[in-house]
N, C-alpha and C positions, 0 to 999 in steps of 0.2 A: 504493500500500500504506500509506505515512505517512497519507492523506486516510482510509485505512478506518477507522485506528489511532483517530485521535483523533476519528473521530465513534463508535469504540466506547465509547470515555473519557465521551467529552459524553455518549452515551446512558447508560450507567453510572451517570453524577452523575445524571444527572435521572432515574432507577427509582429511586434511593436517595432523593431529596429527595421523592419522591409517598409512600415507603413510610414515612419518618420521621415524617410527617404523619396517616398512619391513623389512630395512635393515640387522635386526638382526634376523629372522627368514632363510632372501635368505642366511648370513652367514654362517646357521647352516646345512643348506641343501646341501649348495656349499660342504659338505664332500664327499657326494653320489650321486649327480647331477650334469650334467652338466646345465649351465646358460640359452641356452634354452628350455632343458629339463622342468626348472621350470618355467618358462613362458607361455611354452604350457598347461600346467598340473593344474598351476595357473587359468587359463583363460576358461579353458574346467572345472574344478569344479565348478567356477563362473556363466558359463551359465545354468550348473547343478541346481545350487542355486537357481538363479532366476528362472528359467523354474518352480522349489516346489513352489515357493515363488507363482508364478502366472502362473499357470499350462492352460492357455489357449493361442491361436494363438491371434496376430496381426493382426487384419482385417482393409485395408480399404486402404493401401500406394497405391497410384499408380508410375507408372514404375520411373517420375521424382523425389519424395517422396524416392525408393526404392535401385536410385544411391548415393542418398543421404547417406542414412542408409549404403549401402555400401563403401560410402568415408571415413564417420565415422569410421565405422570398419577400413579402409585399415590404417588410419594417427592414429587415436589414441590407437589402438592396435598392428597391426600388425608393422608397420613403425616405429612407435617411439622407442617400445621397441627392435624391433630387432636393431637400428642403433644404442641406447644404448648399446646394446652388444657388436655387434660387434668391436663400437669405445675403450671399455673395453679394447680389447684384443690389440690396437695399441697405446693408450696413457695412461698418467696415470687416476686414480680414479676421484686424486682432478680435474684436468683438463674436464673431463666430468662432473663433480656436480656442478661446477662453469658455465661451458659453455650454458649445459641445462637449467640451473634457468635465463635466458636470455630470454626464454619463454614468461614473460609478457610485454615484450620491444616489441619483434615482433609480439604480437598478438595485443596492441594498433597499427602497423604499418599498419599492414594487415587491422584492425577497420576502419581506417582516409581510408586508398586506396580503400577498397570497399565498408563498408557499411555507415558509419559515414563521407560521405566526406566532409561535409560543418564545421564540427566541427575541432576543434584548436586541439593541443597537449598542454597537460597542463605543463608547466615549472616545477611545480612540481613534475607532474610525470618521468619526468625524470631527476631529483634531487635524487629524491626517488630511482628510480633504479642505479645511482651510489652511493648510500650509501648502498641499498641493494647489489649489485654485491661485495664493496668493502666489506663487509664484510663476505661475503661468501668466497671469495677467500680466507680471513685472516683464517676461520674455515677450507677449504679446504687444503691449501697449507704448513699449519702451518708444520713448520720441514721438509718438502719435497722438499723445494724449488719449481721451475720453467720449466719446459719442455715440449715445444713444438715441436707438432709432425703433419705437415698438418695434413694426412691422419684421423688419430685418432677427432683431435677438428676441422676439417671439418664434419667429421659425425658427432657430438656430436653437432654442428653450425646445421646443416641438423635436428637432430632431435627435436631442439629447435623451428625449423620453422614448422615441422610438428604439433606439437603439437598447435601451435598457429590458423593453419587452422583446426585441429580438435575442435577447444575452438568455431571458428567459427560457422564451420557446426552444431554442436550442438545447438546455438543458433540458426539455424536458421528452427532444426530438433523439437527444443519445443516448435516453432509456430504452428503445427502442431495439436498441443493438447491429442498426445497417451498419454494414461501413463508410466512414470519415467520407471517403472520395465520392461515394453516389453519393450518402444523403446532402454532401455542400451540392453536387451536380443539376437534383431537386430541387434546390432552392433556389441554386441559381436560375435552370428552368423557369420557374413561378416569376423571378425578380425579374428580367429579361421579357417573358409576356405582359407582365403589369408594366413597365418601363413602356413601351409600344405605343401604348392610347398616350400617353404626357409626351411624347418629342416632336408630336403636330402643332403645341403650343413656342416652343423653340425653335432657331435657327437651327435645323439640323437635315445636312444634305449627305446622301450616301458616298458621291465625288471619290471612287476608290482609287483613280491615278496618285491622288495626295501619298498614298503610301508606297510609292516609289520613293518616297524620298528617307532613304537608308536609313538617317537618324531618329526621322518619327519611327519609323516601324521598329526598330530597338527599344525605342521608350515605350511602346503600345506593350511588343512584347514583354517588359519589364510588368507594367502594368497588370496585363494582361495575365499572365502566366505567374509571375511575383504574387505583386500586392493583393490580386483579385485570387485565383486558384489555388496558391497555395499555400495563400494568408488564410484564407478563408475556411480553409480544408484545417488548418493547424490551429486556429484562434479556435474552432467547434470542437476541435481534440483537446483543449487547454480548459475548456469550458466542462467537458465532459469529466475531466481530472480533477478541477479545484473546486469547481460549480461556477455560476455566473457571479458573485460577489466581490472571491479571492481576483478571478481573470480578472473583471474590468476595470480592479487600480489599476492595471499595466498601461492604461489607457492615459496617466499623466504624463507615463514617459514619451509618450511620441513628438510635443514643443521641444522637449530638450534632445532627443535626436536631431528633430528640425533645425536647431539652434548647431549642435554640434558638425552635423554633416554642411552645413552653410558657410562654418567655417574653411571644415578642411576641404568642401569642394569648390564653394562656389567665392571664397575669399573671403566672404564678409566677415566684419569686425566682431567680435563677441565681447562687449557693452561690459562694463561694471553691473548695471542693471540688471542685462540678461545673464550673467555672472550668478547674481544672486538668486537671480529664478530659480535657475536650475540647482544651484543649492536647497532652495526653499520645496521644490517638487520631490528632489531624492528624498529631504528629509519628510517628507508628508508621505511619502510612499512607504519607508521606512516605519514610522509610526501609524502607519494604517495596517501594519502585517506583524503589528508588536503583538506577542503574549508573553503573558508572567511565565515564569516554569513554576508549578505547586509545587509545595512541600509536601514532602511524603508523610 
């Protein structure tokens, strides 16, 4: 049981460190794409992936098992990232990276109100998440200041919740006992059909010569097969191991990968400010995973 533990841990770190990383990929594409362009294109490589990876059907969901596998899809694909988008386009950046990483607050809330009811909220867990948010913010906000916009960190509020009942149903999708590869494959399925009817409302043209050009299609690839297939395939194996509570602190660390890989790739300066964030994140992540050891 220890050996599951902490290969959910090790998988955990390592979804969080592919997904810190995006960023600089979605950068390079945002030249020739528009944002859900690559989200669709992300997400449909990714089924591609896995389908090679495990080229045979899912047998065996029945219909209550199959609304399931569809909820999944609808919150942790379709929903989250299209309300990230959209919220992009009415407030600022830092305000949705700050707002979103609130994720682990609400999916303990969601934990205690439906499945975990008899259990406490641990004081340090939410210790932990204001040392983590507070430092997130200090990495987010650094030189931007402050602006609030409803509209925008209501969706960005909205997608932080989605995500939590997605953290959910997961857990409750690998009682089930598929294997990791289909049941993400299913979901992705479900995300990718509800994604379909929203991209008539967006700039989004199929235009496939764009992927001639060698560097987009590295990054889609990254994307695609990375962050989307088998992020996705390892975050539900990590979830399955800790439950959704333990996994989605992992979810602070993604700013300070941001912060770090910015550095060592893309040059930029790493701030006193953003200095202290990522102090202020480790340590809130830190004391969100403290226990006492009893005495015997």
């Amino acid at each position: 049981m220890e050996k599951k533990k902490t290969m959910g841990h090790l998988t955990a770190l390592f979804t969080v460190l592919i997904w810190g990383t995006t960023f600089i990929s979605t950068k390079v594409l945002l030249d020739d794409f528009q944002p859900v362009e690559i989200l669709f294109f992300r997400f449909v490589m990714g089924y591609m992936a896995l389908f090679a990876a495990a080229p045979r059907w899912l047998k065996g969901p029945d219909w209550k098992q199959e609304v399931l596998f569809a909820a999944a899809g609808l919150c942790g694909v379709s929903l989250y990232y299209l309300l990230e988008n959209i919220a992009l386009t009415y407030t600022m950046t830092a305000n949705v990276s700050v707002i979103v990483s609130t994720a682990p607050f609400f999916t303990v809330i969601l934990d205690r109100l439906l499945v975990d009811r008899g259990q406490k909220l641990r004081a340090n867990f939410l210790l932990g998440f204001a040392f983590a948010i507070g430092g997130i913010a200090l990495i987010s906000f650094q030189g931007s200041g402050v602006e609030i916009n409803p509209m925008g960190d209501l969706l960005s509020l909205l997608a932080a919740v989605i995500w939590a009942c997605y953290s959910l149903l997961i857990r409750k999708i690998g009682t089930f006992g598929y294997p990791v590869v289909l049941a993400t494959r299913r979901m992705f399925f479900y995300g990718i059909l509800f994604m379909v009817p929203a991209l008539s409302f967006f700039e989004f043209h199929l235009d496939f010569p764009r992927f001639a050009n060698s560097i987009d299609l590295l990054n889609f690839l990254y994307l695609g097969l990375g962050a989307s297939a088998v992020c996705f395939a390892s975050w539900n194996y990590a979830v399955e191991m800790l439950g959704p509570v333990k996994t989605s602190v992992y979810i602070y660390l993604v700013p300070v990968i941001t912060v770090i890989t910015s550095f060592l790739i893309l040059g930029e300066k790493v701030t006193l400010m953003s200095g202290a964030g990522v102090a202020l994140v480790l340590a809130g992540l830190f004391i969100s995973e403290y226990k006492k050891k009893k005495k015997e």
